[in-house]
Backbone as CSV, one residue per row, in Angstrom:
resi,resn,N_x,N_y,N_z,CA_x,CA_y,CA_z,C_x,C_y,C_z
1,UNK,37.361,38.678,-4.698,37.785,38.276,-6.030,37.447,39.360,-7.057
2,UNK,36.279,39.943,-6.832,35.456,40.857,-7.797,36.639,41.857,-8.181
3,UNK,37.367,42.777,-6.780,38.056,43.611,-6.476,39.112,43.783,-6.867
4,UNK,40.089,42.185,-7.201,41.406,41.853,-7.586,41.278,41.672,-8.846
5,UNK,40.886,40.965,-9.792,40.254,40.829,-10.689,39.198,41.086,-11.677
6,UNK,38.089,41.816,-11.087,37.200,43.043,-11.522,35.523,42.182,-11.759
7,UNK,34.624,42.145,-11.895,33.515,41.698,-11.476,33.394,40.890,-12.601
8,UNK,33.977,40.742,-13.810,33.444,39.168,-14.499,34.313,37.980,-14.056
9,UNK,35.454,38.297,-13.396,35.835,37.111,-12.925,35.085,36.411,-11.932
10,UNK,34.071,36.910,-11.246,33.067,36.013,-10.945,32.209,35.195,-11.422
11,UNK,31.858,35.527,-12.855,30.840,34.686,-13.960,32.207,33.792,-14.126
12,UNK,33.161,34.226,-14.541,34.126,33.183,-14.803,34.373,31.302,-13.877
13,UNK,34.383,32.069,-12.920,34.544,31.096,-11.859,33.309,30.277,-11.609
14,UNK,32.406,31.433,-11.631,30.921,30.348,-11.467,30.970,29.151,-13.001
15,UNK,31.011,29.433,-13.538,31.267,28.924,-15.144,32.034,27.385,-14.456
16,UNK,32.988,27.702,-14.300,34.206,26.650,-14.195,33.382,25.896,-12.878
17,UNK,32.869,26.152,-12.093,32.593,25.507,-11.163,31.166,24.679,-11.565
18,UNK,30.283,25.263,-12.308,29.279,24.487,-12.837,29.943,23.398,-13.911
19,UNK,30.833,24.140,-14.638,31.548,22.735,-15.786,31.853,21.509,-15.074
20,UNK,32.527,21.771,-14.035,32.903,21.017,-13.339,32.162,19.657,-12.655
21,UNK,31.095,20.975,-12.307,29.858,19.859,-11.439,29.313,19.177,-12.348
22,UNK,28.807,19.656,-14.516,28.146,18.887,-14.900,28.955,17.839,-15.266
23,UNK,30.242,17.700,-15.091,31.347,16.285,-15.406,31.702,15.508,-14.174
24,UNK,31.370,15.765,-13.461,31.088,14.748,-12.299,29.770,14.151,-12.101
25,UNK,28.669,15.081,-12.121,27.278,14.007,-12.598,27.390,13.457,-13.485
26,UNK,27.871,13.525,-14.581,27.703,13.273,-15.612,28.668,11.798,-15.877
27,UNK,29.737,11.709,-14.924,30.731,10.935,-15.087,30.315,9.730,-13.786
28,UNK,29.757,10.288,-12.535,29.889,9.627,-11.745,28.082,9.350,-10.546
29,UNK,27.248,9.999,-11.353,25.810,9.930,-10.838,24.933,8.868,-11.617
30,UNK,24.709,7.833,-10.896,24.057,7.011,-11.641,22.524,6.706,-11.705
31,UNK,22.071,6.288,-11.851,19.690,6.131,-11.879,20.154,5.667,-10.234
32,UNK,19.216,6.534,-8.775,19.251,5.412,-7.691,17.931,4.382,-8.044
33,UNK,16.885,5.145,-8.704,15.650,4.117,-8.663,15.850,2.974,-8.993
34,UNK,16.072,1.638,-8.873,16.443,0.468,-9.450,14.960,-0.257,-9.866
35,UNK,14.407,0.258,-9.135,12.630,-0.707,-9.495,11.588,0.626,-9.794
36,UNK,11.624,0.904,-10.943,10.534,1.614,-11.681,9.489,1.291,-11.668
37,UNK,8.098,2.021,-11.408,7.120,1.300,-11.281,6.429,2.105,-12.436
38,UNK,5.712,1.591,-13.029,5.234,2.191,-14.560,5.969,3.336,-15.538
39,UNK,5.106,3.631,-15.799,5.639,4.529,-17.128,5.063,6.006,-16.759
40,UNK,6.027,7.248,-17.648,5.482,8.498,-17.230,3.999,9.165,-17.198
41,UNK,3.595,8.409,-18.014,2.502,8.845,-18.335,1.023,8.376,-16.685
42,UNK,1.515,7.038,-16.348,1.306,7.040,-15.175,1.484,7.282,-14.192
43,UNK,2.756,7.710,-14.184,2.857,9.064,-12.933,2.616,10.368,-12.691
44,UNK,1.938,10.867,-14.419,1.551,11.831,-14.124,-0.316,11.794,-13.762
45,UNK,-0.376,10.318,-14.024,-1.894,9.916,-13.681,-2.419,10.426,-12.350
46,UNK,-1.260,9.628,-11.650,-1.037,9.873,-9.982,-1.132,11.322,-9.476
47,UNK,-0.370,12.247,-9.992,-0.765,13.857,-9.797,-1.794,14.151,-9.082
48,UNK,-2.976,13.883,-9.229,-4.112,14.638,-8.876,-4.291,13.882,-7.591
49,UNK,-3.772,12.664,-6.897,-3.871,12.288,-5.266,-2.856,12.910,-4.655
50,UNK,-1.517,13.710,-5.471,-0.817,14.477,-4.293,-1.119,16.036,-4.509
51,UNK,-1.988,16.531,-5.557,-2.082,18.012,-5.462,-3.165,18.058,-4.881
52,UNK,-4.060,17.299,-4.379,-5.418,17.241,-3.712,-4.959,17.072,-2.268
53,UNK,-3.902,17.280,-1.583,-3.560,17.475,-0.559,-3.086,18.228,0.452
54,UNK,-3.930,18.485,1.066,-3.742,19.788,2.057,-2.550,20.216,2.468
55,UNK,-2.013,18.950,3.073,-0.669,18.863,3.723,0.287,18.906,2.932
56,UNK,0.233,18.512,1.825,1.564,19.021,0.999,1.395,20.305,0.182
57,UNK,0.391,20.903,-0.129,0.399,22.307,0.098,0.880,23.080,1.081
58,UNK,0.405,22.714,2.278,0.729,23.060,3.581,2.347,23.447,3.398
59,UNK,3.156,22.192,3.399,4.498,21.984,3.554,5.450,22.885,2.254
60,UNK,4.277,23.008,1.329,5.045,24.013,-0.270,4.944,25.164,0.386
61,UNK,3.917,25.356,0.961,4.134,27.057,1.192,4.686,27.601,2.477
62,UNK,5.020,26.460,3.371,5.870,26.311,4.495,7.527,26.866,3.906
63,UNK,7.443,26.092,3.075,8.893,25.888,2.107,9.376,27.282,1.320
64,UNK,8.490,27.605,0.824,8.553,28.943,-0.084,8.866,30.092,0.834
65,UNK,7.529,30.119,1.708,7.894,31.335,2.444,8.954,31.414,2.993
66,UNK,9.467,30.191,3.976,10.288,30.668,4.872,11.783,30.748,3.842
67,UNK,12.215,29.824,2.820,13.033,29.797,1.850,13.004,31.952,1.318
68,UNK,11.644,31.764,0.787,11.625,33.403,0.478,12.137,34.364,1.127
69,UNK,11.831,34.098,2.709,12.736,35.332,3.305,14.297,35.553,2.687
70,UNK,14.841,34.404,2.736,16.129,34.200,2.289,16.504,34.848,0.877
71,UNK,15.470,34.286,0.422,15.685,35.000,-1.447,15.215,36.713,-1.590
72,UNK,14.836,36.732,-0.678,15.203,38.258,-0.728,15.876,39.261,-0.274
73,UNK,16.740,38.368,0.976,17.923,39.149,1.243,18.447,39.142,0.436
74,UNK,19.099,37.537,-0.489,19.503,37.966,-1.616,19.772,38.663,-2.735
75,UNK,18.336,39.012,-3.100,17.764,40.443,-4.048,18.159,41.836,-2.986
76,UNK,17.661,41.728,-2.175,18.240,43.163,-1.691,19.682,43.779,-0.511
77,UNK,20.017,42.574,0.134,21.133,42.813,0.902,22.479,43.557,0.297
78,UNK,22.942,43.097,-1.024,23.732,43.898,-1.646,23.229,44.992,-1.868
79,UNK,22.369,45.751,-2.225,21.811,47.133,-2.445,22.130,47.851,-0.855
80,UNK,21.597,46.990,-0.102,21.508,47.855,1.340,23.162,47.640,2.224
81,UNK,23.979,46.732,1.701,25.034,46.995,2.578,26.015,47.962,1.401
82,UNK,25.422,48.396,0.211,26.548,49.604,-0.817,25.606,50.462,-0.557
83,UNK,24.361,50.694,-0.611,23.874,51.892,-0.584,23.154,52.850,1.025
84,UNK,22.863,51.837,2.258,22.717,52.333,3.286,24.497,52.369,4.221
85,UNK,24.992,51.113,3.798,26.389,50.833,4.501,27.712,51.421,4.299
86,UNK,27.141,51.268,2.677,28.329,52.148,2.002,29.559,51.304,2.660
87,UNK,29.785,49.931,2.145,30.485,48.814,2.428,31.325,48.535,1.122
88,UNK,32.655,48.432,1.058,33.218,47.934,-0.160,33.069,46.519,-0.448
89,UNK,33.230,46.271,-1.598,32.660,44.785,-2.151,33.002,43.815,-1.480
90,UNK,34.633,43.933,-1.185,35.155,42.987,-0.536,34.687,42.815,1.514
91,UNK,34.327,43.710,1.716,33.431,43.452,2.933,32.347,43.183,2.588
92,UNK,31.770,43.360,2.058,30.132,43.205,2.031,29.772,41.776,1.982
93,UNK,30.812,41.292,0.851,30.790,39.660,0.855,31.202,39.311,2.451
94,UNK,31.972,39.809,2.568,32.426,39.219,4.135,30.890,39.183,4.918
95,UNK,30.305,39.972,5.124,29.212,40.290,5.376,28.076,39.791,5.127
96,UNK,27.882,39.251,4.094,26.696,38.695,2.852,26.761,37.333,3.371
97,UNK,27.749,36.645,3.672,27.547,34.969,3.601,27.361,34.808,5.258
98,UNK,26.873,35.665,6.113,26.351,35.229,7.237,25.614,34.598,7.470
99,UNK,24.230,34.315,7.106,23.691,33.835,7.018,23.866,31.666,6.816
100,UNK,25.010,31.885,5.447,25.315,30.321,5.332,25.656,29.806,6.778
101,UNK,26.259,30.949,7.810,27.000,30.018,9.217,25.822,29.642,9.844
102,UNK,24.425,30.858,9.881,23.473,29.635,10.657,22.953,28.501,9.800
103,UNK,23.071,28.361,8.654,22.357,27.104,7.866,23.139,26.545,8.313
104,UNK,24.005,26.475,8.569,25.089,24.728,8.772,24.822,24.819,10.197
105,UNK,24.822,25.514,10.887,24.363,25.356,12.466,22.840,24.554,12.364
106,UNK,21.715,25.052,11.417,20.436,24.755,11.744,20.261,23.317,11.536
107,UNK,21.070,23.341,9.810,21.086,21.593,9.647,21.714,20.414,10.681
108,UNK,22.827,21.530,11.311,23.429,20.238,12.301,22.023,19.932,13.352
109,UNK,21.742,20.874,14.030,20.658,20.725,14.765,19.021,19.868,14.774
110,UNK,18.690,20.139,13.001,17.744,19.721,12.216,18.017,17.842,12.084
111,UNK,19.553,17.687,11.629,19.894,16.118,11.863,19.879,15.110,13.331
112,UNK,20.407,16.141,13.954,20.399,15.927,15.853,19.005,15.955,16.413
113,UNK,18.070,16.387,16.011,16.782,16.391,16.731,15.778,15.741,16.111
114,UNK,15.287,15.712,15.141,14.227,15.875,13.788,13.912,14.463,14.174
115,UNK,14.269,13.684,14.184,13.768,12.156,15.064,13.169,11.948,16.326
116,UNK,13.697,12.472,16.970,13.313,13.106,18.144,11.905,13.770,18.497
117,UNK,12.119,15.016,17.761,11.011,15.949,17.567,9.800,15.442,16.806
118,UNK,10.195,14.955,16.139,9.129,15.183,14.896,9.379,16.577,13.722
119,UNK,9.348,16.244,12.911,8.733,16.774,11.645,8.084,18.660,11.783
120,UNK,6.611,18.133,12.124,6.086,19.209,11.882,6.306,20.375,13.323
121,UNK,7.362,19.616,14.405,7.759,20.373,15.643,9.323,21.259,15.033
122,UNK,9.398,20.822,14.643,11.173,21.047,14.285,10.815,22.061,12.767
123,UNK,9.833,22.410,12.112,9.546,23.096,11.164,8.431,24.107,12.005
124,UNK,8.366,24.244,12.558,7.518,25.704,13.368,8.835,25.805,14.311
125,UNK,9.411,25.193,14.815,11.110,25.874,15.565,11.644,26.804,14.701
126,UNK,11.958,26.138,13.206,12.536,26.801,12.432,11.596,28.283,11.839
127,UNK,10.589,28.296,11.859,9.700,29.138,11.782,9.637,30.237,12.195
128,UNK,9.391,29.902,13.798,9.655,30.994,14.775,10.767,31.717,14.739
129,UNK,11.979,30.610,14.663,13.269,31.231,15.059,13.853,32.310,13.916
130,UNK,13.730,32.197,12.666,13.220,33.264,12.009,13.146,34.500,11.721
131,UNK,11.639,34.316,12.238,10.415,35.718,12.153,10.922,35.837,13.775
132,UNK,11.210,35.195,14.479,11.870,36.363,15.969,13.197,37.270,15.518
133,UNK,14.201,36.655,15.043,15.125,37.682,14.802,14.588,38.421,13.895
134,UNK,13.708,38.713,12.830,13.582,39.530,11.671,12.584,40.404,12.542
135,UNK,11.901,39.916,13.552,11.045,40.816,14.146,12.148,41.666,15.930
136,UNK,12.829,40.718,15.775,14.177,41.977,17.178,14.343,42.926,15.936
137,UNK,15.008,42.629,14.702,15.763,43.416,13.654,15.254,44.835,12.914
138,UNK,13.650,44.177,12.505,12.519,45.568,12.302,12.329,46.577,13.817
139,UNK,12.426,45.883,15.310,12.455,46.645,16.535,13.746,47.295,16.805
140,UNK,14.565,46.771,16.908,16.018,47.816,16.262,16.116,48.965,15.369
141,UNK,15.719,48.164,13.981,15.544,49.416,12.925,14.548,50.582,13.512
142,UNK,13.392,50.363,13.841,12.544,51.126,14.121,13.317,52.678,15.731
143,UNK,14.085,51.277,16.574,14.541,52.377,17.688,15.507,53.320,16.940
144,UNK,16.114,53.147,15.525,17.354,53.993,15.138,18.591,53.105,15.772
145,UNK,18.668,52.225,16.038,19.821,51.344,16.237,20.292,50.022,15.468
146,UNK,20.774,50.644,14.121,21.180,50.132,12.804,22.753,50.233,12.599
147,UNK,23.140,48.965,12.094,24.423,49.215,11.306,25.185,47.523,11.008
148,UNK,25.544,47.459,10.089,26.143,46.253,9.505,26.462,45.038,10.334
149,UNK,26.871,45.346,11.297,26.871,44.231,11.990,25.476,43.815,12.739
150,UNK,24.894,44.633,13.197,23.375,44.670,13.766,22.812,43.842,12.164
151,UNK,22.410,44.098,10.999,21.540,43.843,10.411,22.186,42.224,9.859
152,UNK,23.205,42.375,9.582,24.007,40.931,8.740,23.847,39.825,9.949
153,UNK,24.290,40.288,11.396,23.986,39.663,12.435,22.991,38.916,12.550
154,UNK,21.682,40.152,12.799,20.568,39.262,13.453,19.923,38.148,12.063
155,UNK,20.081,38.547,11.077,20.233,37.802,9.399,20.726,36.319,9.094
156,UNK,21.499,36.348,10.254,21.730,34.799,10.712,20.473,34.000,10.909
157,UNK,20.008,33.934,11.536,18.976,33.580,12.164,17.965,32.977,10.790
158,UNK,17.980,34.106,9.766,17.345,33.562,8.305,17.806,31.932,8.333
159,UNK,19.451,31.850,7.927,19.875,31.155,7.646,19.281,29.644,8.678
160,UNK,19.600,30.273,10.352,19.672,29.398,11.363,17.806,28.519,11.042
161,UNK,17.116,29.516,11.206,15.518,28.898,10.981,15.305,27.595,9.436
162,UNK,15.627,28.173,8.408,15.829,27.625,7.181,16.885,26.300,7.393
163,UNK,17.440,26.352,7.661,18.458,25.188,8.186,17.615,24.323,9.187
164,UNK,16.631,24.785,10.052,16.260,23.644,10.831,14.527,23.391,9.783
165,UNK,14.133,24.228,9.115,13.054,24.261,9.230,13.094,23.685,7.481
166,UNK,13.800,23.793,6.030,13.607,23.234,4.761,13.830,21.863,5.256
167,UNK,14.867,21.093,5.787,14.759,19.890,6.082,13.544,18.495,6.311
168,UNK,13.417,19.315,7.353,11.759,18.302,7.670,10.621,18.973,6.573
169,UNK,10.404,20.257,6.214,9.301,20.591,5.488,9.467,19.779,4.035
170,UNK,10.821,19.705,3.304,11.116,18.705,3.000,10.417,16.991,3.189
171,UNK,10.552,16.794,3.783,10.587,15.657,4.472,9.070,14.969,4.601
172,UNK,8.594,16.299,5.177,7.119,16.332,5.182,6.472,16.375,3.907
173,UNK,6.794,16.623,3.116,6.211,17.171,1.338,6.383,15.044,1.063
174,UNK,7.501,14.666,0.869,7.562,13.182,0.160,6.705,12.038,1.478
175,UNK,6.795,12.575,2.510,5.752,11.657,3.356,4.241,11.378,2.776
176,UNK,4.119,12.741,2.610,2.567,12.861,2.313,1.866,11.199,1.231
177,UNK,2.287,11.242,0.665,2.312,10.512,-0.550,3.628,9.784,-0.956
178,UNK,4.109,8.601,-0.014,5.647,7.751,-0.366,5.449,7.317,-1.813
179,UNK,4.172,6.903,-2.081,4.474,6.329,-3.803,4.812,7.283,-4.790
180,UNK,4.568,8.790,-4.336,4.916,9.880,-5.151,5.930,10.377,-4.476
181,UNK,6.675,10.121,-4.166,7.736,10.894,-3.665,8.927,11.864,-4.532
182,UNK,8.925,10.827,-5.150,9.931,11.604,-6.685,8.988,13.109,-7.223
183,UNK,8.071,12.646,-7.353,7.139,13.685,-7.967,6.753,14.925,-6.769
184,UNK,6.993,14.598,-5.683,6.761,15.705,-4.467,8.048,16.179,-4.500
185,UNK,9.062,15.579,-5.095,10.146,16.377,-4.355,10.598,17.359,-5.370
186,UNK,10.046,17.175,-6.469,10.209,17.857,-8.109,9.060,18.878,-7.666
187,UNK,7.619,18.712,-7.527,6.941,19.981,-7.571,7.375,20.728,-6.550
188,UNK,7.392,20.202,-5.335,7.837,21.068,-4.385,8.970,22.100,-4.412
189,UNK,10.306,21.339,-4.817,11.404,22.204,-5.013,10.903,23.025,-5.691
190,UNK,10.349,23.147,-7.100,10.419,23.842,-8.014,8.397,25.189,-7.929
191,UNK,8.407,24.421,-6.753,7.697,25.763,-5.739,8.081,26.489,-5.037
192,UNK,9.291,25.980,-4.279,10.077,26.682,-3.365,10.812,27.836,-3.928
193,UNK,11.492,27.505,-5.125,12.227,28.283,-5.956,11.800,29.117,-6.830
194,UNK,10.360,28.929,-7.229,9.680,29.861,-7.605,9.245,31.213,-6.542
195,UNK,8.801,30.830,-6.031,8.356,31.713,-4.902,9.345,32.729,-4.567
196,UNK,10.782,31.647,-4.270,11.920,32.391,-3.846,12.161,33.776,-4.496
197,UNK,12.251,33.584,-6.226,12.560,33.877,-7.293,11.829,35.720,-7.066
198,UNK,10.420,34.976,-6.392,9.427,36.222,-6.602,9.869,37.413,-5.795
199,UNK,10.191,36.540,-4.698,10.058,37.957,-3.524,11.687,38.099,-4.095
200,UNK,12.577,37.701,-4.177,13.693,38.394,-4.742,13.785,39.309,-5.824
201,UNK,12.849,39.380,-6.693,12.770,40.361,-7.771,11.801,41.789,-6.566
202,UNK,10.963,40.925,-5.836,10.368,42.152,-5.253,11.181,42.914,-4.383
203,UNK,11.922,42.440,-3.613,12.897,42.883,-2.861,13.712,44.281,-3.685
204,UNK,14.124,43.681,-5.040,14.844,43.963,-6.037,13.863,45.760,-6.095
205,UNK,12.778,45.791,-6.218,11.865,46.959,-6.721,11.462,47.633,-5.742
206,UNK,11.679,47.174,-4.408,11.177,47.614,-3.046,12.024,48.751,-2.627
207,UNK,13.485,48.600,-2.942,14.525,49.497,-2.441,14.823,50.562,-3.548
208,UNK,15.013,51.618,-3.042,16.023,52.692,-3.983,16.508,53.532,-2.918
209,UNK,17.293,54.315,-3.446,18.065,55.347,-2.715,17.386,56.029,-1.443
210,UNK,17.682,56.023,-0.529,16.519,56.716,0.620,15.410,55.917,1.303
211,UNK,15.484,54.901,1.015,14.366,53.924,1.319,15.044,53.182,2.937
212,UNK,16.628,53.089,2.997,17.035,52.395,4.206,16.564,50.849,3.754
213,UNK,17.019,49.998,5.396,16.633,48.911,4.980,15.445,48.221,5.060
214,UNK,14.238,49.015,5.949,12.969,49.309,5.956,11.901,47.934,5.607
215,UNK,11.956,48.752,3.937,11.318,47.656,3.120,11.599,46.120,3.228
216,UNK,12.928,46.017,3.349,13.553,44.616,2.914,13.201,44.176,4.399
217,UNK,13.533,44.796,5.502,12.795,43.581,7.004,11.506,43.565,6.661
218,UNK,10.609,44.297,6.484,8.991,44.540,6.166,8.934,42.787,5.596
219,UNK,9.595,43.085,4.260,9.039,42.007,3.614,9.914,40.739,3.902
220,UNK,10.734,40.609,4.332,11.498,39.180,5.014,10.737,38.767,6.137
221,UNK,10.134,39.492,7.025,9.728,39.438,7.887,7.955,38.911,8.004
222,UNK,7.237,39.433,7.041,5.730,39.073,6.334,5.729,37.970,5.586
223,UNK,7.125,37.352,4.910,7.252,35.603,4.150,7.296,35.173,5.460
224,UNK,8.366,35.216,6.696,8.496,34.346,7.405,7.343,34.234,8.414
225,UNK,6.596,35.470,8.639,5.178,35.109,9.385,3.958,34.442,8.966
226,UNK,4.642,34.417,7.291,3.097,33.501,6.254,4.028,31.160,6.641
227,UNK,5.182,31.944,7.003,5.567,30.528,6.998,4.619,29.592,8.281
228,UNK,4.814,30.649,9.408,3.990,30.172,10.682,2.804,29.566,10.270
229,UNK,1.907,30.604,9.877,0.700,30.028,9.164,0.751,28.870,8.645
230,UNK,1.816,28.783,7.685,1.476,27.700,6.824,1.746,26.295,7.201
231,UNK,2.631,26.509,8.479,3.103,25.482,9.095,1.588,24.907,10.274
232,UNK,0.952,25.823,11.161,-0.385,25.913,11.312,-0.866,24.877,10.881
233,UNK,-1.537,25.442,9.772,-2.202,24.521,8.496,-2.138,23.246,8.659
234,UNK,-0.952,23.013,8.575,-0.246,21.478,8.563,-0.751,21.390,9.748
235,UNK,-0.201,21.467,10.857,-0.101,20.830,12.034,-2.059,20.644,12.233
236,UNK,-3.052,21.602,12.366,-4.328,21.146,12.073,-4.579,20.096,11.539
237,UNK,-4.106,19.931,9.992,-4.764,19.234,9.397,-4.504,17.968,9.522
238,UNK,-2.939,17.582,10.405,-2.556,16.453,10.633,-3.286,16.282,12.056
239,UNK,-3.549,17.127,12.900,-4.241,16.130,14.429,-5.975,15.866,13.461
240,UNK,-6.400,16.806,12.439,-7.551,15.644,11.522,-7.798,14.678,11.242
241,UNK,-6.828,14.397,10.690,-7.025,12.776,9.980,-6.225,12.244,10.707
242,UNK,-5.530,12.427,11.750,-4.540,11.134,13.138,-5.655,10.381,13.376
């Protein structure tokens, strides 16, 4: 689109597509809570029994990291498929949304099992699966056997892990605490997305001209091994108190 039209017709479109979305919430999203149980001020009372919890820490920084890998391909994948690939726009996008094909693979998988599995099994799957391709991808880079399809490729796998693995970590965050659930699913997201936010600006400062894509597995690859950990954590602290 960028190419035919020239690169603000993308703000354009994003524009129209958010208008859009806020007139359909807006027209057709209604309160689901039907039974409110106090007032705000008492739910923010409640706060201090779900931030005093291991396990939903556990599950935020489960969330962040492995989410983070993602947000920093974001920040840096366009830099590295124009400036190592030397890819025109209109491929690169072709290129760039690889990743979405394993999220819809991971979630199908994540819905198909996650009952099954459990929770905190199906969020170290997603974990692993991961930090293994980002760690074949840094062993590639390292042999000198690089190139667009190799890196966007094994990049899937971001997507594929994150797809099995935000779901239940998810999932796991509003368990912790069912009477807070609303309130886990608000701090949490808005941990996840912070975090995201971070390593994408770092990503952003990591690369320049001559750098290759180096940096950017380094650090996709060090969120998704803090995810293991953090998933760890959890799984400890839950055979604790079982």
């Amino acid at each position: 689109m960028g190419e035919v039209f020239g690169w603000q017709s993308t703000f354009v479109l994003l524009g129209i597509g958010g208008l859009g979305l806020m007139a359909l919430v807006w027209a057709d999203q209604g309160e689901t809570n039907v039974r409110r149980a106090g007032s705000m001020a008492d739910q923010l009372a409640q706060y201090p029994q779900l931030l005093r919890s291991q396990r939903f820490w556990g599950y935020c920084l489960t969330a962040a990291f492995a989410s983070g890998a993602f947000f920093a391909y974001l920040g840096g994948a366009p830099f590295i498929g124009q400036d190592v690939f030397q890819l025109r726009p209109a491929t690169l996008g072709f290129y760039f949304g690889a990743p979405a094909l394993g999220y819809m693979l991971g979630n199908f998988l994540s819905g198909r099992f996650s009952v099954r599995m459990g929770v905190n099994r199906m969020v170290m799957a997603g974990a692993l699966l991961t930090t293994s391709g980002l760690a074949l991808l840094l062993a590639l880079d390292l042999a000198g056997i690089m190139g667009p399809g190799i890196f966007f490729g094994l990049v899937i796998t971001v997507g594929l892990g994150n797809g099995i693995l935000l779901p239940n970590a998810n999932a796991g965050m509003l368990s912790v605490r069912p009477s807070l659930a609303g309130s886990a699913a608000g701090l949490g997201g808005a941990f996840t997305i912070g975090g995201g936010a971070a390593l994408s600006a770092l990503a952003g400062a990591l690369l320049h001209h001559g750098t290759g894509p180096m940096p950017l597995i380094l650090l996709m690859l060090a969120s998704s091994a803090l995810s293991i950990l953090s998933t760890l954590w959890v799984m400890l602290r839950a055979r604790q108190i079982a």
